[in-house]
Residue, then its C-alpha position, 0 to 999 in steps of 0.5 A: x949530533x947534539x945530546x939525544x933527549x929520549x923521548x921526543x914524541x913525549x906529548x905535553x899539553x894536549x889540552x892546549x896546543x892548536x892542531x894545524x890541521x881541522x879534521x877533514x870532511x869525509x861523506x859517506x854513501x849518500x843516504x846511508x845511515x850509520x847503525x851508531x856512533x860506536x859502530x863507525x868509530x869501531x870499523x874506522x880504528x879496525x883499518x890500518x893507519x899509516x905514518x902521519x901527523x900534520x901539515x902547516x904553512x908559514x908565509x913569513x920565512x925567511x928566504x935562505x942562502x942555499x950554497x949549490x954545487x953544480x959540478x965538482x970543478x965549479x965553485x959553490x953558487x949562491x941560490x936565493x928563492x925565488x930564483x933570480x933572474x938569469x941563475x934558473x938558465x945558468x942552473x939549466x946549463x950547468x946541469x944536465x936535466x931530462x926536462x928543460x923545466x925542471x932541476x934537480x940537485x941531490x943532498x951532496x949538492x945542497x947546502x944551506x949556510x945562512x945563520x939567518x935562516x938557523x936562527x928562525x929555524x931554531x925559534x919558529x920550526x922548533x916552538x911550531x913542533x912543540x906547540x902543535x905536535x906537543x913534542x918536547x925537543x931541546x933547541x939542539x936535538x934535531x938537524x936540518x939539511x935539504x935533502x934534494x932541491x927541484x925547480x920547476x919553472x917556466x918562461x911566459x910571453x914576457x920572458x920572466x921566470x916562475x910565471x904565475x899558475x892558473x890553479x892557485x891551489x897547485x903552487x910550483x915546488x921549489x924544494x924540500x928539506x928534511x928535519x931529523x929528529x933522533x930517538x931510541x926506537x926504530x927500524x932496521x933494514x936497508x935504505x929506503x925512499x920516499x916518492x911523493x907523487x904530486x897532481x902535476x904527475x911528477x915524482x920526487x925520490x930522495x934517498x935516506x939512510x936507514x936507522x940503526x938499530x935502537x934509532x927512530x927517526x921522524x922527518x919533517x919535510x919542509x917544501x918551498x911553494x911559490x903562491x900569489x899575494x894580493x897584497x904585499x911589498x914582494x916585487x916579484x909576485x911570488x911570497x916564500x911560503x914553508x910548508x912541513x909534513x911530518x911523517x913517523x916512520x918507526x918501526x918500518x922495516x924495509x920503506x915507506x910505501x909508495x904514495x903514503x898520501x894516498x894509501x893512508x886517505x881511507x883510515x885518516x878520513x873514517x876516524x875524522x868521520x867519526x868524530x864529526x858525525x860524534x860531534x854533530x851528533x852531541x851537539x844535537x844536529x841532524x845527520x844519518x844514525x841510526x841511533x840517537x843516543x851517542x856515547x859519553x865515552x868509548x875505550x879504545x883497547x890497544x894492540x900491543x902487550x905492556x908489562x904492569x910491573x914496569x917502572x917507567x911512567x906509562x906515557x904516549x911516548x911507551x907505545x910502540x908499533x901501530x898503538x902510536x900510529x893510532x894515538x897520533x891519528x886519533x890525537x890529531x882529529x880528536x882536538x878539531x872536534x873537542x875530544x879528548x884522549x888519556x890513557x888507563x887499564x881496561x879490566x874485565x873480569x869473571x867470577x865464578x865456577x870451575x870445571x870440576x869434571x874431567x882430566x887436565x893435562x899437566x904433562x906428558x905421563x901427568x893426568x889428574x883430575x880438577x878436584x884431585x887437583x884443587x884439593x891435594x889429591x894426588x902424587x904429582x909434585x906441585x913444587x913450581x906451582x907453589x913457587x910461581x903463587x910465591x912469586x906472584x906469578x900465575x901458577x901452570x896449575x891455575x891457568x889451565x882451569x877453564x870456567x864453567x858458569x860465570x857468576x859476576x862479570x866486571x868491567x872497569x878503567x884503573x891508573x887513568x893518566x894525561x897522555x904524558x903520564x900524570x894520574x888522574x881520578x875519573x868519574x865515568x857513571x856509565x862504567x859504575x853499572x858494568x860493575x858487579x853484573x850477575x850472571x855474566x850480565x856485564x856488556x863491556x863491547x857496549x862502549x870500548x872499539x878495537x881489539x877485542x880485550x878478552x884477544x889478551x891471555x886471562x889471569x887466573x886465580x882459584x880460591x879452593x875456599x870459597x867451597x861453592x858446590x865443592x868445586x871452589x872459586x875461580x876468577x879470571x881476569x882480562x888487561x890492557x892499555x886503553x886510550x879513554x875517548x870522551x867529549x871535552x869538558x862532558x858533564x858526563x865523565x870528569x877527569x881531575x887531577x890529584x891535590x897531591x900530583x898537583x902540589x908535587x908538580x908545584x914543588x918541581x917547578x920551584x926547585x928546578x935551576x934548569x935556564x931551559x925545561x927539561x921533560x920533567x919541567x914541561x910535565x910539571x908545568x902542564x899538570x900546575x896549569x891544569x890543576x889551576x884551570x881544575x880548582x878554579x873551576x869550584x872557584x878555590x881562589x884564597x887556596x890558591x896563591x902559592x900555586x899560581x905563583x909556583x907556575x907563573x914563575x917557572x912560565x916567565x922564567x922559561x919565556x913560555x908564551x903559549x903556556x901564559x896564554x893559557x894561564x890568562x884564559x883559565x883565569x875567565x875575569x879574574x884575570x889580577x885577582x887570582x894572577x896577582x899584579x907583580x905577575x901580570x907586570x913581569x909577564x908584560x917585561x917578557x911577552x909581546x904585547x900584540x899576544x897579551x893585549x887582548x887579555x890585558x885588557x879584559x883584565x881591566x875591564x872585567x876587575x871588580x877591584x879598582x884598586x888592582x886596576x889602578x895600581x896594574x895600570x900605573x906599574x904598567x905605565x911607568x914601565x912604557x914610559x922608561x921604555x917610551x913605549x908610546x902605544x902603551x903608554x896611550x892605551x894606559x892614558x886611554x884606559x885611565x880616562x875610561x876608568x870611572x866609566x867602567x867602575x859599575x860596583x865598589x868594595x867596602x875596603x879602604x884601599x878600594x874607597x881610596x881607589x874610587x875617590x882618587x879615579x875621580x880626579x882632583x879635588x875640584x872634580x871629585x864632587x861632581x864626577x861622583x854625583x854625574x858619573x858614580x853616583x847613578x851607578x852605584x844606586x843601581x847596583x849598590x844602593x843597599x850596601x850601606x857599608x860602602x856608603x858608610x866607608x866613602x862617606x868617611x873617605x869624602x870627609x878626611x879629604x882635606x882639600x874639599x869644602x866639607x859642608x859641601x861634601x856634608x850637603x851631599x851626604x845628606x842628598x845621598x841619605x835621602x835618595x837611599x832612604x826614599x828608594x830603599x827596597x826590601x821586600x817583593x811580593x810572596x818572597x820567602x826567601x829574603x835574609x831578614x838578618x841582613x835586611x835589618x842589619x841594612x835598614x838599622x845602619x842606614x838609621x845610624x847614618x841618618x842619626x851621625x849626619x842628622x838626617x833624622x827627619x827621614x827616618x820616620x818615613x823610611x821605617x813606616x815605608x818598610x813597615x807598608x812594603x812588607x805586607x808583600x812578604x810571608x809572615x814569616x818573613x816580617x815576623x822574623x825582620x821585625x824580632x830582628x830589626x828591633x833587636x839591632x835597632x835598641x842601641x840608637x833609640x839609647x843614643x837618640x831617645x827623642x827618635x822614639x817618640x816619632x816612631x810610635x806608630x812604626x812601633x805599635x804596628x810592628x807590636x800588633x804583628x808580633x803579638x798575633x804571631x807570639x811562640x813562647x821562644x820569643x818572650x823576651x824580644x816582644x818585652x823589648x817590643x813592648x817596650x818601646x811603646x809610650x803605654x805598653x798596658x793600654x796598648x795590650x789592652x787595646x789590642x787584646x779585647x774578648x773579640x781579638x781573644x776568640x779570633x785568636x783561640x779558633x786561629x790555632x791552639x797555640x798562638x793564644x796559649x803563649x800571649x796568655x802565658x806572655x801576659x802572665x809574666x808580664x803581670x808579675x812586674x806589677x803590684x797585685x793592686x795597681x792598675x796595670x796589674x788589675x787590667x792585665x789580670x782581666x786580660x788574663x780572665x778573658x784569654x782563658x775564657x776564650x780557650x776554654x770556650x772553644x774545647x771540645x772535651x767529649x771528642x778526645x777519647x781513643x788510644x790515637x787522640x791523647x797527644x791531640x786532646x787540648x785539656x791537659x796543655x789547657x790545665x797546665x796553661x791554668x795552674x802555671x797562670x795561678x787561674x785555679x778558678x776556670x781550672x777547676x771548672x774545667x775538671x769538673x767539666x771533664x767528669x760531667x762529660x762521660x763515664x766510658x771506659x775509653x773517655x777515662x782511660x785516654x782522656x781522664x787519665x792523660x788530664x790527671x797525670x797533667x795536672x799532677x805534674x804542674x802542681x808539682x812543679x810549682x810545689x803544689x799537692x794534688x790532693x790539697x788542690x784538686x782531691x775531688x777530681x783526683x779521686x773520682x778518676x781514680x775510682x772510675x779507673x778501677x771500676x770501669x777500666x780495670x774491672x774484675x779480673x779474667x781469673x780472680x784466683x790469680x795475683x799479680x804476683x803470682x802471674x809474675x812468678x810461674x815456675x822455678x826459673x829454669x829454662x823449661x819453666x820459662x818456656x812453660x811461663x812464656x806460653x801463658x804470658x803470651x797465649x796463642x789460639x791453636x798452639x800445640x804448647x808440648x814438651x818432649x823431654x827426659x823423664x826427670x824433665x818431664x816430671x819436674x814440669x808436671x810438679x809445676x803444672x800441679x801448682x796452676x790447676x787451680x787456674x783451670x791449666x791442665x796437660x796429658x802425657x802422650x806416646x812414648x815407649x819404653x822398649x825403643x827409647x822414644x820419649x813421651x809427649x807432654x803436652x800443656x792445655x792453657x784456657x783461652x781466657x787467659x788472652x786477656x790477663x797480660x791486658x788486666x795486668x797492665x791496667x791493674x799496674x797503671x791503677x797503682x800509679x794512679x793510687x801513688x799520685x794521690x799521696x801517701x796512705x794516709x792521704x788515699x784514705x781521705x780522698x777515696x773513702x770508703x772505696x780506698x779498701x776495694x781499690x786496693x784490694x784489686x790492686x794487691x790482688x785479692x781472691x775477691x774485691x773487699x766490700x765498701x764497709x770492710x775494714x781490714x783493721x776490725x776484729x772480724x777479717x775477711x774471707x780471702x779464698 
């Protein structure tokens, strides 16, 4: 036998392969309802399965030569099925039979020698295992020979031979064959049979010898039915028809049992069961559960045990025993309901308490105890248990501990894997919530069938330091291979491949040298193939192009035509774009066309780019006719005719506007199939990409073979169709993209301005400008900034355009005007600009009534036309006109703000930052409008002397108005010193007040104590006084006094302290405890006002300058602001001969 590979059950695209058998129909009990889908997964997966895989049929075999030997004296005879005439007699004679109907010839006497039927043998049987089965087998890996040959035949009324059978369904059996697929695993014992009971009670038995040792075998079983054709060319009435059954038989030591068919029936049909009833339930159809919820996904916990550490790829070919009877079950009915299969490591683990209560038995004589144990305790020599932590082993201390409470319990899938052994990242939000579960919390049964994972020994491993009741950490942990069931393409779990294993698998493909894939070939072809299908799916195609090439090459190379099937159906349709034309054209040289056709043609059709189309369709037909291919040549011709018709959008690409005029014919017809056929279409979809319009517009005028005048007038017809159909705008749109929108309409005016189309443009504009009122504000007011911007550099061009769209513009300047933010100072000057009389339409707009709409609007749209006509003044001389009417707009703007102030509303703590006076009063002094500002302050002191109306009114307007004059450089005490001044006076007089306690300074409530740590503990108790605090010490005695001689200092601040307790004789240390007056809450407030007082002070300038403008009162508000005994009267002056009493 030919070189062995060594896996042959090694399953390659289980993504992509068609199972020849759909899953059976299986019903239950009539009116019994399953209790979930979970549940009769479970039961069906607990039954045993036997050695089953698939049946198929092949109605176009070939009619093999079989060599009989009849008898050992008698030459070979030459058989074909169906049994000519005559040789079924001479068979019938020459053997003896126990039936007159029926002849069997055993292996010895069989022999097919016809290199015909090799050759399809080789080509057909081989590709269906591949492809339906995912078995990967090299073209000489397996034999086949007949085993046995029985006729069975039968002579009507007529006299002919193999009469047709009543039952079409029960077809007469010529013959089996038996295909050898060898491998490394298998079965030893003795021979065994197989008998096949079939429903005409006859039973067939062969003889084949068992494997040896280290040997697996599977058999295909490939029988010759006679059937009933219609219609067909064969004479007889009979077509040959090869069927095969593929049966696994590793791992059997003694046989196969009798009737396999009917013995394995139970489980085959429960699991197809439980997919339908899954299937039909997740698609939302009726049927008998209970619960209505299915699962997103169930982990099926495999029998056997596999060692972690082994090197191999954990693949479907690594399982052994009933796990791969299991999987070949599952794999074959999960791909007729669209379910997927992978492999992975299910692991739950526990967390928690040991027993650290009892003996443990560490041997004969050996008994210690789990405490003992943990922490050393004991005489017994632990030298194998620290060798097996050393080892990575679990030590034979750590797995006799048993768990007493269990804190956290987890569950979860690691080193998920295809079933051929690639990684992939899972994302299963459903396992998420099994994931750090307190108090044991965590149902893992919920979602996994078959063995019970915690069957399988545990891993422990005890932390001795995480000391937790003194009894340390233990953590015991449950593996095992799973296989992941999910619905394919679920919403709800996602299985992606790695850009890593993608980029190797790529690699491999590109540095294979092999003429036929070897398994790693295969296994990397698959996983390119699936990572184009995963990055095409988030659309990643500019990513893409060595990938598709990598993998497109290695399909052609290999002649893989099932693979470039799949490669065109992940494309969707974009079948060139993301192939590429030099791909599609070298899979036409190697695929039939009858296979690729279809997808071809989608190709086509689907393309949104013409110029891939064209030149895909020429290189195809250049290629039909050096092979004159007829068929494609039409389909070329037909498709080319078609073109124009099928172009529904055009690119902005020169090559794509090249593409488009050449589809339109010569130069007698490009005209008028672009005005019947393109045109029509591409108003529909098209008729605001004014790029495109702009590229064929120079592609029709380089034609040198048409009349440009003629091409000219239809430029000009074009123009005026987009200028008067031209749609912008819809009713409440919030969401258009003003940037495009007028980036559109200023290159549509560019194209009108080059072909001299400008009588359109007038109209066109003011349309738009009419069509935007559906809009949102927003929406036109930022088209507008936006479209006067890009629309600056043709009115320089074309200056005479300016004056038809005055109209356009003033109503785009009055819109603009009364939804002004200072941001946009310079694009209303810009606006403002392109009007004839920019200061007549300012005033026209801009009269007293439009100013008090303006300024009940909002507090803010009025502000910044103010501030917008100020810097407009500033280009004018003070005595011009302009300057004259503008100043009056100025007068009356401000008048109407300041008509609509509420002063007297604004004065509580959470109303500063609302009150519109000091933005009014900045608004006043940037305008240089002194005048109403100062009518304004004066305003302000008229409305109220309370103390809260100074504090948050008067203040914030003070602090405002010194920070404008500031900024243009003025004084406030040369400006504003009466307001200035009065608030400084009400501020000391009716906020700050006298104070709690006048005996105390500012300064000296800053420094109490020494700073030492108690002194700053004594500090923070009278700073911060608390109603009810006991405020007591319990120190040493030298403490103690030091405390004392510091409360001694604050007596004079009504402070006072007792010593408590204490007795000398037994050490207990007396208590000092510190008596604060409950009027000293109120001085960190009185504090606070008295620093804001200063700063107030400081705003008015320098002593000097606080002298003149307080007065007589300058001496008082100092003084409190120093912190006086007492406040100075109006007349004292600290600079006479007589001084004040300060205590």
């Amino acid at each position: 036998m030919a070189e062995v590979e060594s896996e042959i059950l090694k399953i390659e695209n289980w993504e992509s392969y068609q199972w020849p058998m759909s899953a059976l129909d299986y019903n239950p009990k009539a009116n019994t309802p399953v209790k979930d889908i979970k549940t009769l997964f479970a039961n069906a997966v607990a039954l045993k399965v036997y050695p089953f895989v698939a049946s198929k049929v092949f109605e176009d075999a070939p009619i093999p030569s079989i060599e009989l030997m009849v008898n050992s004296n008698s030459s070979a005879i030459q058989l074909k099925i169906p049994v000519e005439n005559g040789q079924a007699q001479e068979l019938r004679q020459s053997i003896r039979s126990e039936s007159p109907c029926e002849i069997t010839l055993h292996a010895s006497k069989v022999v097919i020698n016809d290199k015909e039927w090799d050759k399809w043998l080789t080509e057909t049987v081989t590709a269906s295992l591949q492809e339906s089965l995912g078995i990967t087998l090299a073209t000489a890996t397996f034999s086949c020979r007949l085993k046995f040959l029985s006729l069975f035949y039968s002579t009507d009324d007529k006299g002919r031979m193999f009469s047709l059978p009543t039952d079409e369904q029960e077809p007469h059996h010529y013959g089996s064959l038996a295909v050898i697929l060898p491998s490394s695993e298998g079965h030893v014992g003795g021979e065994f049979t197989f008998q096949c009971e079939r429903r005409s009670s006859r039973v067939i038995s062969t003889e084949m010898p068992a494997c040896s040792e280290g040997e697996r075998r599977v058999s295909a079983f490939l029988s010759y039915r006679d059937t009933h054709v219609s219609t067909g060319t064969v004479s007889s009435g009979y077509a040959t028809m090869l069927q095969y059954d593929i049966l696994y038989t590793g791992n059997i030591a003694s046989s196969i049992p009798r009737s396999p068919f009917e013995t394995m029936e139970k489980a085959r049909r429960q699991i197809s069961c439980a997919f339908a009833m899954w299937r039909r339930v997740l698609d939302g159809q009726s049927v008998q559960v209970m619960s209505s919820n299915p699962p997103q996904g169930l982990v099926c916990i495999l029998n056997e045990k596999y060692d972690r550490d082994q090197d191999d790829i954990f693949r479907v070919s690594s399982l052994r025993g009933s796990d791969r009877a299991l999987i070949v079950h599952l794999g074959m009915m999960a791909k007729g309901d669209e379910f997927d299969l992978h492999l992975g490591e299910a692991s739950y683990v526990e967390e928690g308490y040991p027993v650290t209560h009892g003996d443990c038995d560490f041997g004969v004589g050996t008994r210690i105890s789990v405490l003992d144990m943990m922490y050393g305790r004991y005489d017994v020599a632990m030298d194998e248990d620290e060798d097996d932590h050393e080892s990575g082993g679990l030590s034979d201390t750590e797995s006799k501990l048993e768990m007493s409470l269990v804190d956290k319990t987890h569950f979860s899938i690691s080193n998920v894997t295809t079933l051929n052994g690639v990684p992939l990242l899972i994302d299963w939000p459903d396992l998420d919530n099994l994931r750090n579960c307190e108090d044991g919390g965590c149902d893992y049964t919920r979602c996994t069938v078959g063995r019970d994972l915690q069957d399988h020994e545990a891993e422990k491993v005890l932390n001795p330091a995480r000391n937790y009741h003194d009894g340390g950490w233990l953590t015991q942990t449950w593996r095992s291979k799973c296989v992941l069931i999910t619905p394919k393409a679920s919403p709800h779990v996602r299985f992606t491949l790695p850009k890593d294993v993608v980029d190797n698998a790529c690699t491999t493909l590109d540095t294979s040298l092999s003429g036929e894939p070897t398994n790693e070939d295969l296994v990397a072809l698959d996983t390119g193939l699936r990572g184009l299908r995963e990055l095409w799916s988030v659309d990643l195609s500019s990513e893409l192009s060595p990938h598709v090439d990598s993998v497109s090459r290695a399909i052609i190379r290999w002649k893989k035509r099932g693979h470039f099937l799949d490669l065109l159906r992940a494309c969707g349709d974009c079948i060139i774009a993301r192939m590429g034309v030099p791909c599609l054209v070298e899979g036409f040289k190697t695929f039939d066309w009858q296979s690729i056709g279809f997808f071809y043609l989608n190709a086509v059709n689907n393309e949104p780019s013409i110029r891939l189309r064209r030149e895909l369709l020429g290189q195809l037909q250049a290629l039909a006719t050096q092979c004159k291919d007829t068929n494609i040549i039409a389909w070329c011709r037909s498709r080319f005719a078609e073109f124009v018709d099928k172009i529904q959008t055009v690119g902005t690409k020169s090559e794509e506007i090249d593409a488009v005029v050449l589809s339109l014919g010569n130069a007698n017809e490009i005209l008028d199939n672009l005005h019947d056929k393109l045109l029509p279409r591409l108003y529909e979809h098209q008729l605001s990409d004014i790029k495109m319009w702009t590229a064929l517009f120079n592609r029709l005028r380089s034609e040198s073979s048409m009349s440009q005048e003629t091409v000219l007038g239809m430029i000009k017809q074009i123009l005026k169709h987009i200028s008067s159909n031209l749609r912008i705008f819809r009713k409440g749109d919030l969401e258009v993209d003003v940037e495009h929108a007028s980036q559109v309409v200023a290159d549509l005016v560019g194209l009108c301005i080059v072909y001299d189309v400008l009588d359109v443009v007038p109209p066109l504009l003011q349309d738009l400008w009419n069509e935007s009122e559906l809009a949102a504000s927003t929406v036109r007011t930022g088209f507008c900034y936006a479209f006067i911007q890009m629309l600056g550099k043709h009115l320089i061009e074309h200056p005479s355009l300016k004056a038809s769209l005055q109209h356009f513009f003033r109503g785009v300047f009055q819109h603009l005007l009364f939804e002004h933010t200072p941001e946009r100072d310079t694009d209303l000057r810009s606006a403002l600009g392109y009007l004839d009389n920019p200061v007549e339409t300012l005033v026209h707009f801009l009269d007293a009534e439009s100013m008090k709409a303006l300024a009940a609007k909002d507090n803010h749209t009025l502000d910044a036309i103010t501030r917008f006509v100020h810097l407009l003044r500033g280009e004018f001389d003070g005595h011009s006109e302009s300057g004259a009417k503008l100043q009056i707009i100025l007068q009356l703007s401000l008048e109407a703000r300041l008509s609509t102030l509420d002063i007297i509303r604004f004065q509580t703590n959470s109303s500063i930052k609302k009150s519109p006076v000091p933005r009014f009063i900045r608004l006043c002094v940037d305008t240089e409008n002194h005048s109403i500002s100062a009518r304004t302050l004066e305003m302000c002191l008229n409305a109220s002397n309370k103390p809260d109306y100074v504090e948050y009114q008067l203040v914030p307007v003070l602090r405002s108005l010194s920070e404008s004059l500031k900024q243009h450089e003025f004084a406030l005490t040369a400006s504003y010193p009466n307001f200035a001044g009065e608030v400084v006076k009400r501020y000391v007089r009716h906020v700050v007040g006298p104070a709690p306690l006048p005996s105390i300074t500012p300064q000296d409530w800053k420094n109490i104590g020494c700073g030492c740590s108690d002194c700053n503990i004594l500090a923070s108790w009278i700073h911060n006084y608390r109603a009810g605090s006991k405020n007591s010490f319990r120190k040493s005695e030298e403490s103690r006094q030091h405390l004392i001689s510091q409360l001694e200092k604050l007596k004079s601040w009504g402070i006072s302290w007792d010593v408590l307790g204490g007795n000398p004789k037994t050490g207990k240390v007396p208590l000092l405890k510190v008596h604060i007056p409950s009027h000293f809450k109120d001085m960190p407030t009185w504090f606070a006002k008295v620093e804001e007082a200063a700063t107030l002070l400081r705003l008015l300038g320098d002593d000097r300058e606080q002298k003149e403008v307080l007065g007589r009162e300058y001496w008082s508000i100092t003084a409190t602001i120093a912190g006086h005994k007492r406040p100075l009267a109006s007349n004292d002056d600290p600079e006479s001969t007589k001084r004040p009493r300060l205590a």
